[in-house]
C-alpha positions in Angstrom: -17.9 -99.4 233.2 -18.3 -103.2 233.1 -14.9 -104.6 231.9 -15.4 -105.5 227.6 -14.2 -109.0 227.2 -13.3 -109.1 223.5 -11.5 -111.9 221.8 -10.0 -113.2 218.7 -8.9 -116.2 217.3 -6.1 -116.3 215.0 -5.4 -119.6 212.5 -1.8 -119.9 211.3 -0.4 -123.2 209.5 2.9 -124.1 210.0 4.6 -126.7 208.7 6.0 -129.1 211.1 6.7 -132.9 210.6 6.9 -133.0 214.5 3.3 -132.2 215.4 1.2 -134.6 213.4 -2.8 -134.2 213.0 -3.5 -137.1 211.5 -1.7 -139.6 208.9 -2.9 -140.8 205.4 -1.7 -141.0 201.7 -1.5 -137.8 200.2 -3.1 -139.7 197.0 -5.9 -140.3 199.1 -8.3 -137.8 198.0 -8.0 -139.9 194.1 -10.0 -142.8 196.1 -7.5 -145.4 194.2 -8.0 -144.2 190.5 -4.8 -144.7 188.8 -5.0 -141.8 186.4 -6.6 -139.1 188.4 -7.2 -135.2 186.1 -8.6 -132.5 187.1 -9.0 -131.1 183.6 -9.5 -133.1 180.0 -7.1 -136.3 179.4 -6.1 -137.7 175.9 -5.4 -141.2 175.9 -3.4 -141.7 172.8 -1.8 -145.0 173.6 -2.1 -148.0 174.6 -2.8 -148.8 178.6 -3.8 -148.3 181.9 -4.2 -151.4 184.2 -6.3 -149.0 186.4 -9.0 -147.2 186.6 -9.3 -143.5 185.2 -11.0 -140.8 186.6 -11.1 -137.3 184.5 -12.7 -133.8 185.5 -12.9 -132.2 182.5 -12.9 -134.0 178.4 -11.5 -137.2 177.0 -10.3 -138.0 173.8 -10.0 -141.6 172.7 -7.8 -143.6 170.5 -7.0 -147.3 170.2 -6.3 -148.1 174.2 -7.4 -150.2 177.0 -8.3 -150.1 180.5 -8.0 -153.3 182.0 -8.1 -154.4 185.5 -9.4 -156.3 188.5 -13.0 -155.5 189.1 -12.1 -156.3 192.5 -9.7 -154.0 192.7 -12.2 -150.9 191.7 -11.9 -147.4 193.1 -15.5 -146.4 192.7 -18.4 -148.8 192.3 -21.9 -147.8 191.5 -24.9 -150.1 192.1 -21.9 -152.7 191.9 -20.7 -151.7 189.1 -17.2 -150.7 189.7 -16.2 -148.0 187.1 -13.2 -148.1 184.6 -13.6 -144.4 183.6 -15.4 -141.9 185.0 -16.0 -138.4 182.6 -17.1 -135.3 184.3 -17.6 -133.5 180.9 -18.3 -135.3 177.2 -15.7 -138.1 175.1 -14.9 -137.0 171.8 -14.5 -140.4 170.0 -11.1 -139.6 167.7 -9.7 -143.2 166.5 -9.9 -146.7 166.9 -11.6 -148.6 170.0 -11.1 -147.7 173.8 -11.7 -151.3 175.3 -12.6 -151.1 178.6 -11.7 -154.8 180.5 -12.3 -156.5 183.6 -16.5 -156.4 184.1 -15.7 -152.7 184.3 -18.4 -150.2 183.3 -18.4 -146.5 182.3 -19.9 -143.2 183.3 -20.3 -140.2 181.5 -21.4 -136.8 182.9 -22.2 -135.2 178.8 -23.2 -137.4 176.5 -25.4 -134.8 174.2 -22.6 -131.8 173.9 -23.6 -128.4 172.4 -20.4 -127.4 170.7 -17.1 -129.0 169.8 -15.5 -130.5 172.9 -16.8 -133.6 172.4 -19.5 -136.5 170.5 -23.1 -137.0 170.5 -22.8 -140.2 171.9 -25.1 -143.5 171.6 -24.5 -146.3 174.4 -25.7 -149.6 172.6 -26.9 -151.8 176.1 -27.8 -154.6 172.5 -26.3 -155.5 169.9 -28.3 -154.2 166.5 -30.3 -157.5 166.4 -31.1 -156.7 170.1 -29.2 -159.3 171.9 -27.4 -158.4 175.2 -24.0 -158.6 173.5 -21.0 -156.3 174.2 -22.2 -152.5 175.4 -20.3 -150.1 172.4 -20.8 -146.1 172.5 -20.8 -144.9 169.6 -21.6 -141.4 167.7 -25.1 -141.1 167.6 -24.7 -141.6 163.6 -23.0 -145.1 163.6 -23.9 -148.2 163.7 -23.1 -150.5 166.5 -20.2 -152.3 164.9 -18.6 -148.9 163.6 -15.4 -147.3 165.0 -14.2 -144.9 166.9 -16.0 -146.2 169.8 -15.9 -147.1 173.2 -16.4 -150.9 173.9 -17.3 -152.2 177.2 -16.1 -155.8 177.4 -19.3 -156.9 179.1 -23.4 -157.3 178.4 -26.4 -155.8 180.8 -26.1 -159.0 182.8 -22.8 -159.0 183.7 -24.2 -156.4 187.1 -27.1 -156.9 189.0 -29.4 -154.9 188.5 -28.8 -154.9 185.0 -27.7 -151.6 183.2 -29.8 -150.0 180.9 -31.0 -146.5 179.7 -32.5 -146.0 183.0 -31.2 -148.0 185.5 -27.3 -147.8 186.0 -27.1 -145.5 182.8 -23.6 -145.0 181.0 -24.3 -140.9 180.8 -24.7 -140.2 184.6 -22.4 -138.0 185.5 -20.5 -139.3 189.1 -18.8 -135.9 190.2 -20.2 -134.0 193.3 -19.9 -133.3 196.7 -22.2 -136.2 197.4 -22.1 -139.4 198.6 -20.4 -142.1 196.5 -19.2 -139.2 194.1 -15.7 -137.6 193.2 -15.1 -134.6 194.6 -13.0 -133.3 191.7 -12.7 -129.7 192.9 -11.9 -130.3 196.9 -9.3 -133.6 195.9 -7.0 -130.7 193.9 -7.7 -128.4 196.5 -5.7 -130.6 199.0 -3.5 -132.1 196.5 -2.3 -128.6 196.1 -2.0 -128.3 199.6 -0.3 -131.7 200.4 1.9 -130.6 197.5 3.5 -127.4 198.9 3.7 -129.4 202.4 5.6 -132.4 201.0 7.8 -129.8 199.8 8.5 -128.2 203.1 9.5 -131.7 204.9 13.3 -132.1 205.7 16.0 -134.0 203.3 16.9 -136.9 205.3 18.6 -139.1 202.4 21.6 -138.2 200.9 22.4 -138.8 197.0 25.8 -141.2 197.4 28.4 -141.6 194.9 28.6 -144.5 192.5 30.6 -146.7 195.4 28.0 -145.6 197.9 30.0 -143.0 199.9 28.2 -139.9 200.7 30.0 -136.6 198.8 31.5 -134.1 200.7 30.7 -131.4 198.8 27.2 -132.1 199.0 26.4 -134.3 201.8 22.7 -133.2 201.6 20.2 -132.1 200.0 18.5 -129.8 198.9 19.9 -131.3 195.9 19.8 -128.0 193.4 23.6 -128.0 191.7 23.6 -130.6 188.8 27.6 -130.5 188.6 27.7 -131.8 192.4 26.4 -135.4 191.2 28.5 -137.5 189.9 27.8 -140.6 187.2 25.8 -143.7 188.3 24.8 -141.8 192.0 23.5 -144.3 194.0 20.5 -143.6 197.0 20.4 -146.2 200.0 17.2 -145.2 201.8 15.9 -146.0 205.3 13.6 -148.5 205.7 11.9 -148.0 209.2 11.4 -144.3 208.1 9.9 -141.7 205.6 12.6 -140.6 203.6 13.0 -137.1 201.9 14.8 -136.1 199.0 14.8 -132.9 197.3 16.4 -132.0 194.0 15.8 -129.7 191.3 14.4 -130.4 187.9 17.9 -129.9 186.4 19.6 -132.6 188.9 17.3 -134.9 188.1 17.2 -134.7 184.3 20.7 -135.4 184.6 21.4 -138.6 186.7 20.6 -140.7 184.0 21.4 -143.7 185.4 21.6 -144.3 188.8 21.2 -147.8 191.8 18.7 -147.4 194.9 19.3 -149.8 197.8 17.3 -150.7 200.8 13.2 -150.0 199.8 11.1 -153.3 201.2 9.2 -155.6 199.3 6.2 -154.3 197.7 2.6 -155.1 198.1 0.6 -157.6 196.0 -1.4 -155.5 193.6 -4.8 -155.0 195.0 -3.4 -154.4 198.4 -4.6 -151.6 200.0 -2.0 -151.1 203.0 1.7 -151.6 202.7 3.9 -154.9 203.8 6.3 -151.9 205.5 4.2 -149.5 207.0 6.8 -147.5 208.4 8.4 -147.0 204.8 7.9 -144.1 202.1 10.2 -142.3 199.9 9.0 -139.0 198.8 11.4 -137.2 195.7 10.5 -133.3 195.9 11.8 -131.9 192.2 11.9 -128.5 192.5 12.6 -125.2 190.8 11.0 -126.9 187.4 9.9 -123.3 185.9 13.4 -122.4 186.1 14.6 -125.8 184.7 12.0 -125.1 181.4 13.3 -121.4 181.1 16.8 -122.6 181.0 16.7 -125.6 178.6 13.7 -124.1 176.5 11.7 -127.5 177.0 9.2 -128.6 179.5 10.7 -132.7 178.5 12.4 -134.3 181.6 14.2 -137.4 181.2 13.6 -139.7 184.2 16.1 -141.7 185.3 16.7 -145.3 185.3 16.5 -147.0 188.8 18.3 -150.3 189.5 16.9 -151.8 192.6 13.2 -151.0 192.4 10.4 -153.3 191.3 7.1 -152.4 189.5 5.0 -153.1 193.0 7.8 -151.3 194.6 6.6 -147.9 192.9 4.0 -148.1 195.8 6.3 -146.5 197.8 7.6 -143.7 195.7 5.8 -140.3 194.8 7.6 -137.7 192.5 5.9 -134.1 193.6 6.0 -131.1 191.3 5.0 -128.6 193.4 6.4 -125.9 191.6 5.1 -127.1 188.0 1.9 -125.0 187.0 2.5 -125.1 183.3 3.4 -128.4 181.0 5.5 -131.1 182.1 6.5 -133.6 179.4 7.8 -137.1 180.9 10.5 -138.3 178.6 13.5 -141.0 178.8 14.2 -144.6 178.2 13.5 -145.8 181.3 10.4 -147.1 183.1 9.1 -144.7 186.6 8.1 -146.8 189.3 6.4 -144.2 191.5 3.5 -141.7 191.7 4.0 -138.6 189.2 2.4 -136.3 191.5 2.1 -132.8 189.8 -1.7 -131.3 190.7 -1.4 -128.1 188.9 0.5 -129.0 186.1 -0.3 -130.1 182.2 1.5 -133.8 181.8 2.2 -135.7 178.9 3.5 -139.1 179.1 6.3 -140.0 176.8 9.2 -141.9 178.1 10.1 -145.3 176.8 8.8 -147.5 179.5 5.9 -148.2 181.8 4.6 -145.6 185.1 4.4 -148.1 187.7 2.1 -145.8 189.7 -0.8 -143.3 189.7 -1.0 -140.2 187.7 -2.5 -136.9 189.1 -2.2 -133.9 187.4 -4.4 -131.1 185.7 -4.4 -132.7 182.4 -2.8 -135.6 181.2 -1.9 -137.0 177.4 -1.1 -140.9 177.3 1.5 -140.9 174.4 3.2 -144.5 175.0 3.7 -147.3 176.6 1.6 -148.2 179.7 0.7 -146.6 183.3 0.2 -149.9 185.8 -2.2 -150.1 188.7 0.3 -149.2 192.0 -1.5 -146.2 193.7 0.8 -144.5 196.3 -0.3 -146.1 199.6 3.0 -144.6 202.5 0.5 -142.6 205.0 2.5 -138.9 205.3 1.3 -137.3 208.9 0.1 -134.0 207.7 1.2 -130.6 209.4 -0.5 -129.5 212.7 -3.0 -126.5 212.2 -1.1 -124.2 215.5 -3.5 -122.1 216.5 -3.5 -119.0 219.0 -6.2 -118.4 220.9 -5.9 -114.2 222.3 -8.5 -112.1 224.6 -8.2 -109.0 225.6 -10.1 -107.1 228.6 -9.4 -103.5 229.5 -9.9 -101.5 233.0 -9.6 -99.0 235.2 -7.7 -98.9 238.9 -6.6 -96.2 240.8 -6.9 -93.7 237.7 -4.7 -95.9 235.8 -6.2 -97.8 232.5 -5.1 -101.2 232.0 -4.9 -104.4 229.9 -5.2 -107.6 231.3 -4.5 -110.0 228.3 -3.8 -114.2 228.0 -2.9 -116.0 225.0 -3.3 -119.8 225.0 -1.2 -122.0 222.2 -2.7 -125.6 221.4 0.4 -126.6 221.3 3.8 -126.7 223.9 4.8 -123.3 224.4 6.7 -123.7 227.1 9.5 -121.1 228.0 7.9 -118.9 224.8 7.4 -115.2 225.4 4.9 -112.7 223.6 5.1 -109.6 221.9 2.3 -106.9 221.8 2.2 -104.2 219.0 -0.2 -101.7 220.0 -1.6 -100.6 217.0 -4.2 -97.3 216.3 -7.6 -97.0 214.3 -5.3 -96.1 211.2 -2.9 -99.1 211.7 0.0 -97.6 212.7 2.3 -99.1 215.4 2.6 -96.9 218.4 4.3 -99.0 220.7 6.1 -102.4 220.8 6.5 -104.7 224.1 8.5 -107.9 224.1 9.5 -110.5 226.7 5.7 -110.2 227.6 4.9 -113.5 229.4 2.0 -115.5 227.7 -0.7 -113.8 230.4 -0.4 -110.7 232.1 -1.3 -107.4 232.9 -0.1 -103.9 231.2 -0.7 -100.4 231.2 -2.0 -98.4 228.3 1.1 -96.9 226.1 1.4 -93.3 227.8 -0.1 -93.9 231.3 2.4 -94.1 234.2 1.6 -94.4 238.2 3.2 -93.7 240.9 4.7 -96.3 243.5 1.0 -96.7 245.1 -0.7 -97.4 241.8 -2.5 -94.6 241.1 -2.4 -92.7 237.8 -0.1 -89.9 237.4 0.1 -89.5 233.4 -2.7 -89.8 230.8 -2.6 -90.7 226.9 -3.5 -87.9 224.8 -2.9 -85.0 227.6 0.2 -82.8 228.7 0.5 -80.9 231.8 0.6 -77.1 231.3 0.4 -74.4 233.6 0.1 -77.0 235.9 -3.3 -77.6 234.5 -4.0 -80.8 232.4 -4.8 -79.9 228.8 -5.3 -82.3 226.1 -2.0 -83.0 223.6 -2.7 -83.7 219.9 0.8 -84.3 219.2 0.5 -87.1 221.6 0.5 -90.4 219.8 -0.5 -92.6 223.0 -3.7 -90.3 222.3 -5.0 -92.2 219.2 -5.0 -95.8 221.6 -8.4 -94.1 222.9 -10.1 -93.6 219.8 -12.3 -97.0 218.4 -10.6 -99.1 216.6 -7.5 -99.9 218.1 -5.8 -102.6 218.2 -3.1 -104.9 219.7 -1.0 -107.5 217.5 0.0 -110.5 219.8 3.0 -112.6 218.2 4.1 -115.9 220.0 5.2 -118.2 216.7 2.2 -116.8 214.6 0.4 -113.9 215.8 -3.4 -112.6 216.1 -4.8 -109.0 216.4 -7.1 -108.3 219.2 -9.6 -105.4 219.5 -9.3 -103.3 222.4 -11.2 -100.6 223.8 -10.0 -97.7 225.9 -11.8 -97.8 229.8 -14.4 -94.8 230.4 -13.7 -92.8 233.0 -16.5 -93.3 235.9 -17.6 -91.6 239.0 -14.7 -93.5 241.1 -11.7 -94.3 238.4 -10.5 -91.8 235.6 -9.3 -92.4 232.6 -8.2 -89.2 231.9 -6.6 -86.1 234.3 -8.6 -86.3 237.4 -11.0 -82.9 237.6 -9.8 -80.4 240.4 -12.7 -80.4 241.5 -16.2 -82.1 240.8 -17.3 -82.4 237.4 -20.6 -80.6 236.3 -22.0 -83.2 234.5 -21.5 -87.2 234.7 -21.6 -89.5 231.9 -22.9 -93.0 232.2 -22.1 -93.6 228.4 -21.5 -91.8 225.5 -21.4 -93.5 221.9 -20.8 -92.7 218.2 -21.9 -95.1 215.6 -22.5 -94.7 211.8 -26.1 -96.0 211.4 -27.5 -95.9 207.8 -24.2 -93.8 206.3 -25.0 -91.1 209.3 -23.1 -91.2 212.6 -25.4 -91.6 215.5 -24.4 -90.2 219.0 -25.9 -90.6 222.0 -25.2 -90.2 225.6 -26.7 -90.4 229.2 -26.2 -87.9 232.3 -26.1 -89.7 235.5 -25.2 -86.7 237.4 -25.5 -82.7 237.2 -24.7 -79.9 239.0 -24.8 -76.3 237.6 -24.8 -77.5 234.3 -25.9 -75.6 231.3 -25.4 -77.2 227.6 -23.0 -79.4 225.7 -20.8 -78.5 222.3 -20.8 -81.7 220.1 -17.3 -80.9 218.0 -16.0 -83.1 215.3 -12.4 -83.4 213.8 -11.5 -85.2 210.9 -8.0 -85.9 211.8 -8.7 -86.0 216.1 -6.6 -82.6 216.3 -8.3 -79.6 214.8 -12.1 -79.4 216.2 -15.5 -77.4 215.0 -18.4 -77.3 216.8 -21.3 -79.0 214.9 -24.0 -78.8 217.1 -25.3 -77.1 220.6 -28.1 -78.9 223.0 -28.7 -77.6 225.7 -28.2 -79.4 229.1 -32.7 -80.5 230.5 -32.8 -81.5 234.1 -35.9 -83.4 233.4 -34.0 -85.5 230.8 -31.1 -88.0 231.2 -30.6 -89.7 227.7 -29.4 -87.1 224.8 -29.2 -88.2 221.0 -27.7 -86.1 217.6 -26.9 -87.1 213.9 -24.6 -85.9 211.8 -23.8 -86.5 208.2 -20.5 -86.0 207.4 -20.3 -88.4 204.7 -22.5 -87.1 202.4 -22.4 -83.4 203.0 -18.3 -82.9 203.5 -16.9 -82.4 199.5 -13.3 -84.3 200.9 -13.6 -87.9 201.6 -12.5 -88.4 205.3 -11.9 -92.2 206.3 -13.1 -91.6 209.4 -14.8 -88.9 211.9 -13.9 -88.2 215.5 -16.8 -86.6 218.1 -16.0 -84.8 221.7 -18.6 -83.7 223.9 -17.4 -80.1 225.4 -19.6 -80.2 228.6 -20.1 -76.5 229.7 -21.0 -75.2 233.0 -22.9 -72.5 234.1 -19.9 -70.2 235.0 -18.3 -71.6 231.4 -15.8 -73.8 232.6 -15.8 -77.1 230.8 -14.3 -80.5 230.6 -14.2 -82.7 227.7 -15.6 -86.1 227.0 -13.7 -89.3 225.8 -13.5 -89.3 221.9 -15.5 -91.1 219.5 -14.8 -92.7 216.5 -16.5 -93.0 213.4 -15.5 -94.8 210.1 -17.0 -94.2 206.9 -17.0 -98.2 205.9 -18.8 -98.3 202.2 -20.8 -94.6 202.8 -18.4 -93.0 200.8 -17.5 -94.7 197.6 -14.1 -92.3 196.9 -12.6 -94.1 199.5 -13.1 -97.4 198.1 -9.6 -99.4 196.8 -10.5 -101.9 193.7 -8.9 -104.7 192.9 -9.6 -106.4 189.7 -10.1 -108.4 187.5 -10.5 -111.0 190.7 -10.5 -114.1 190.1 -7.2 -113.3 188.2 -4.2 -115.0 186.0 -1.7 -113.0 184.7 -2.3 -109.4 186.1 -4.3 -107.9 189.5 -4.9 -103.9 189.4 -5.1 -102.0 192.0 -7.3 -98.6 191.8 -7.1 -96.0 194.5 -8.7 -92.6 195.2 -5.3 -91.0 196.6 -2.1 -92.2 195.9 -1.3 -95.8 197.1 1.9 -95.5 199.7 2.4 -99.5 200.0 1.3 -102.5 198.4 1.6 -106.3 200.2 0.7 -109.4 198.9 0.6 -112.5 201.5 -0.5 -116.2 200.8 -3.1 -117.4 203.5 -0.7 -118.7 205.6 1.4 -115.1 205.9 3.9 -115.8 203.9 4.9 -112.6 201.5 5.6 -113.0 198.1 5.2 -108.9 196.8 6.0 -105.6 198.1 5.8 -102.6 196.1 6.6 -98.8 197.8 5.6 -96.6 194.2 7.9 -93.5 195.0 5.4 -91.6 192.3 1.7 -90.4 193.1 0.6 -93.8 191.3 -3.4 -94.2 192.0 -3.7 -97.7 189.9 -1.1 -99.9 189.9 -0.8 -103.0 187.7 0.9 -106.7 189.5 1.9 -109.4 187.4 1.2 -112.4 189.5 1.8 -115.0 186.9 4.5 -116.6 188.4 2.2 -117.1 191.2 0.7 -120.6 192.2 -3.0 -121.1 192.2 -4.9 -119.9 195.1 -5.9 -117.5 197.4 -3.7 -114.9 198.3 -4.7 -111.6 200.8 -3.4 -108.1 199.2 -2.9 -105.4 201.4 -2.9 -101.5 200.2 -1.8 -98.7 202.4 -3.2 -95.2 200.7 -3.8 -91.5 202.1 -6.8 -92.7 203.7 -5.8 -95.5 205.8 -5.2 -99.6 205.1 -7.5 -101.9 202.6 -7.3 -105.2 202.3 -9.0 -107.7 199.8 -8.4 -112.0 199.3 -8.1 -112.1 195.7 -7.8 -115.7 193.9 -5.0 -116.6 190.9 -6.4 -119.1 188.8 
């Protein structure tokens, strides 16, 4: 048979600060906005000197925006925006005053139900005069409060604003160009988050006289008893530097001097004076932190040595905070509060020199200033495997010719290949395997010419070859199979068993010559029905073929006799197991018994058929999906294993029920948002679903 070139490719991330893609901010996504939310924002008091950017609802109170036009994030027929609302603005208290020739744009501005005001944007003044643009509830009066006050008139832009051109309630958010992708920036924030976290401490937390503790000369930084009063952090400045602590470490310090960050940038500035500098604080372990003190409030800190423009440099990532995260203190934070998946409210005593970007955000006091994080942080590799596969037959002997190809250096790396059946059972594991290469088929063996002398799935009795089904090499014929090829990540390949043909068998040799000679023979489920067909090449005192079916490739019945037609070559049969058997089968296997005129036979290769979605008993739920605080599982027989993985195979749940459990219930709470694959091992075979936690 031709030889069946099959391939796979296989995508694993791995986090590596060695192997670069590319470099950039990990802020970048929030094109510059200083407060950056993915959900609704309350901005209770009093400032921002940036602009503000919010995916869900705002609620104002007496506050300002104010900042550089110049200096805008997102500008919209020249208008650079101040605030940008996805959803509607309930108007609460006061005046939000938005400075700077900035404008405004709102995606809701007529809401159905409570989240937020009809609103009215006054382009004039109630003597129509370009005056001041106000929003106000669609009730008031253009001089009433609570409303939104744009410190400019129509003219200030060109083309002038109005009701239809440059309107206040357009909504800015899409996938478009010139719009925010709210959606895909949290995406990667997430992402860039849990990366961030991965990278290697490089700076150590020094005691008060700048000596580097014995006890901990490192971090991870997790113990808060190992730091001592007034610590004090000298970083690198030619490098990125990396410091990890958990929530509870850093909620003590207090107090504490940092030496050595360079100058900062002039505000505006979109690249910094040190390019090679970036100090990156990872605080960790924050659910445990919350569960411990009984508060989500961490004090922050107070930093001598580090400058308002200086908070360029610095990004605090919470990448394990997906719940509330109060900022408390008497002390100013001059870096980015980086926390994508978590609820932040702002109340220390002092300003945020930096950007916020979080799921929601409340603006209790003080001020957040216009430094966006600008350090560019190489982002992880994507390592990816590329695997074929190819399968033959020499000298009676069936074998795989395989390559794998890294894109990265894999030099003096050496493979494994799991050979793996239609059910997903291992049956044999080789190692030390170089990256291409040639092997035999688990249970074949040759002699010192080559040439076959042992077949998978046979035993030699009586000195007769009979087939074995206790022979598990045997299943490595049947469709379906598989072989896992692990280098650093791995990939599955298909693989398909050679045929035997006229010249090379696959199976015991005949004794003599065969009655019949297949070119092909197939099984495929077509329509919920499995379809066979196969065509004679050659014939010699033939007489009829036996079509026999197993349900567990052991234990055989005859469904079906057709007698052998000289005049015909191509032969054809459906069954329909799947609809007529009362016990769900996974899958079907089908044998041709060719029978010769004097009855002596030989068997054909075996077939495989698998049920798919024919027969819904065999079907494993998994609900609800998307899910937050619980997945269940439903199966028709009892489940034997349960595996959850994140997409980059990393397991975080395994269950082995020792009772006949058919639904089983996962709490997945503590989980963090995203995709996850869950794998379920039952009496039938393996299922496997992605399932998203919101």
């Amino acid at each position: 048979m031709p030889v069946k070139l099959l391939s796979t490719i296989f995508l694993a991330l791995l986090l590596s600060n060695g192997n670069p893609s590319f470099a950039q901010s990990p802020t970048s996504a929030a094109q510059r906005f200083n407060i950056f939310v993915k959900g609704d924002a309350t901005l209770q008091s009093n400032e921002t000197e940036g602009p503000i950017a919010v995916g869900g609802n705002v609620t104002t109170n007496q506050y300002q925006i104010s900042f550089d036009k110049q200096h805008g994030a997102l500008f919209v027929n020249g208008a650079s925006i101040g605030l940008a609302v996805r959803g509607a603005v309930k108007l609460n208290n006061g005046s939000l005053t938005v400075n700077g020739d900035n404008y405004v744009k709102i995606g809701n501005c007529s809401p159905s139900d409570a989240s937020g005001t009809s609103l009215k944007v006054w382009y004039k003044d109630n003597n129509n005069a370009a005056s001041t643009i106000r929003i106000t509830e669609t009730s008031k009066q253009y001089w009433e409060t609570p409303n939104i006050t744009i410190n400019a008139n129509i003219n200030t832009w060109s083309p002038s604003v109005s009701e239809t051109v440059n309107p206040v309630c357009e909504n800015v958010f899409g996938t478009g160009a010139n719009q925010i992708d709210i959606e895909g920036a949290f995406t990667g924030f997430i992402k860039r988050s849990n990366q961030l976290k991965e990278m290697a401490d490089n700076l150590p937390i020094r005691d008060q006289n700048g000596n580097i503790m014995a006890s901990a000369p490192m971090g991870p930084y997790l113990d808060p008893n190992v730091i001592g009063n007034n610590p004090k952090i000298i970083v690198d400045p030619n490098k990125i530097n990396v410091l990890t602590v958990s929530a509870a470490v850093w909620n003590k310090i207090g107090n504490a001097n940092i030496e050595g960050i360079p100058q900062g940038p002039q505000l505006g500035q979109t690249t910094p004076p040190n390019t090679n500098f970036g100090l990156i604080i990872n605080i960790v372990d924050f659910p445990t932190f919350c569960g411990l003190s009984g508060s989500n409030k961490i004090n922050f800190p107070g930093f001598g040595g580090l400058s308002d423009p200086q908070g360029s440099y610095v990004i605090y990532n919470f990448p394990d905070a997906t719940k509330g995260i109060t900022l408390g203190g008497n002390a100013q934070i001059s870096g980015t509060i980086f926390a994508p998946q978590a609820d932040v409210v702002k109340e220390n005593n002092g300003n945020i020199n930096g950007q916020i970007i979080a799921k929601s955000f409340v603006h209790k006091s003080d001020e957040v200033h216009f430094w966006p994080f600008l350090p560019s942080i190489p982002e992880p590799v994507d390592k990816k495997i590329d695997a074929t596969a190819s399968s033959k037959c020499l000298k009676n002997a069936s074998w795989l010719d395989y390559a794998v190809t890294p894109n990265y250096d894999a030099a003096g790396q050496t493979a494994k290949i799991e050979w793996i059946n239609s059910e997903g059972k291992v049956i044999q594991e080789d190692s030390d395997l170089p990256l291409t290469g040639s092997l035999l088929f688990p249970g074949v063996a040759v002699d010192i010419n080559g040439n076959g002398i042992s077949w998978p799935g046979y035993k030699l009795e009586n000195s007769k070859w009979v087939e074995d089904p206790s022979d598990r090499y045997g299943s490595l014929r049947e469709d379906g199979a598989t072989i896992r090829v692990t280098v650093t990540p791995s990939t599955v390949v298909n693989i398909t068993f050679p045929a035997s043909t006229t010249t090379c068998f696959t199976t015991p040799p005949p004794s003599t010559a065969l009655p019949v000679t297949l070119a092909y023979f197939t099984a495929q489920n077509v329509n919920c029905n499995a379809e066979l067909k196969w065509k004679v090449t050659e014939s010699k005192n033939f007489s009829h073929f036996e079509v026999e079916r197993s349900s567990d490739a052991k234990t055989y019945n005859v469904v079906a006799r057709i007698d052998y037609d000289a005049k015909k070559a191509t032969y054809s049969f459906n069954d329909t197991p799947f609809s007529s058997e009362s016990v769900p089968v996974k899958s079907y296997y089908y044998r041709l018994k060719q029978v010769d005129n004097d009855e002596t036979f030989e068997y054909s290769a075996i077939r495989n058929v698998q049920a798919g979605s024919c027969d819904a008993r065999l079907a494993v739920d998994f609900f609800p999906n998307p899910t937050q605080d619980e997945m269940n599982v439903r199966s028709f027989s009892p489940v034997k294993k349960i595996e959850i993985f994140t997409l980059e195979g990393k397991q975080v749940y395994k269950a082995m029920p020792v009772t006949a459990q058919t639904e089983i219930k996962v709490n997945v709470q503590a989980f963090t948002q995203g995709m996850y694959i869950v794998n379920v091992v039952n009496g039938e075979g393996k299922y496997s679903s992605k399932v998203l936690k919101k």
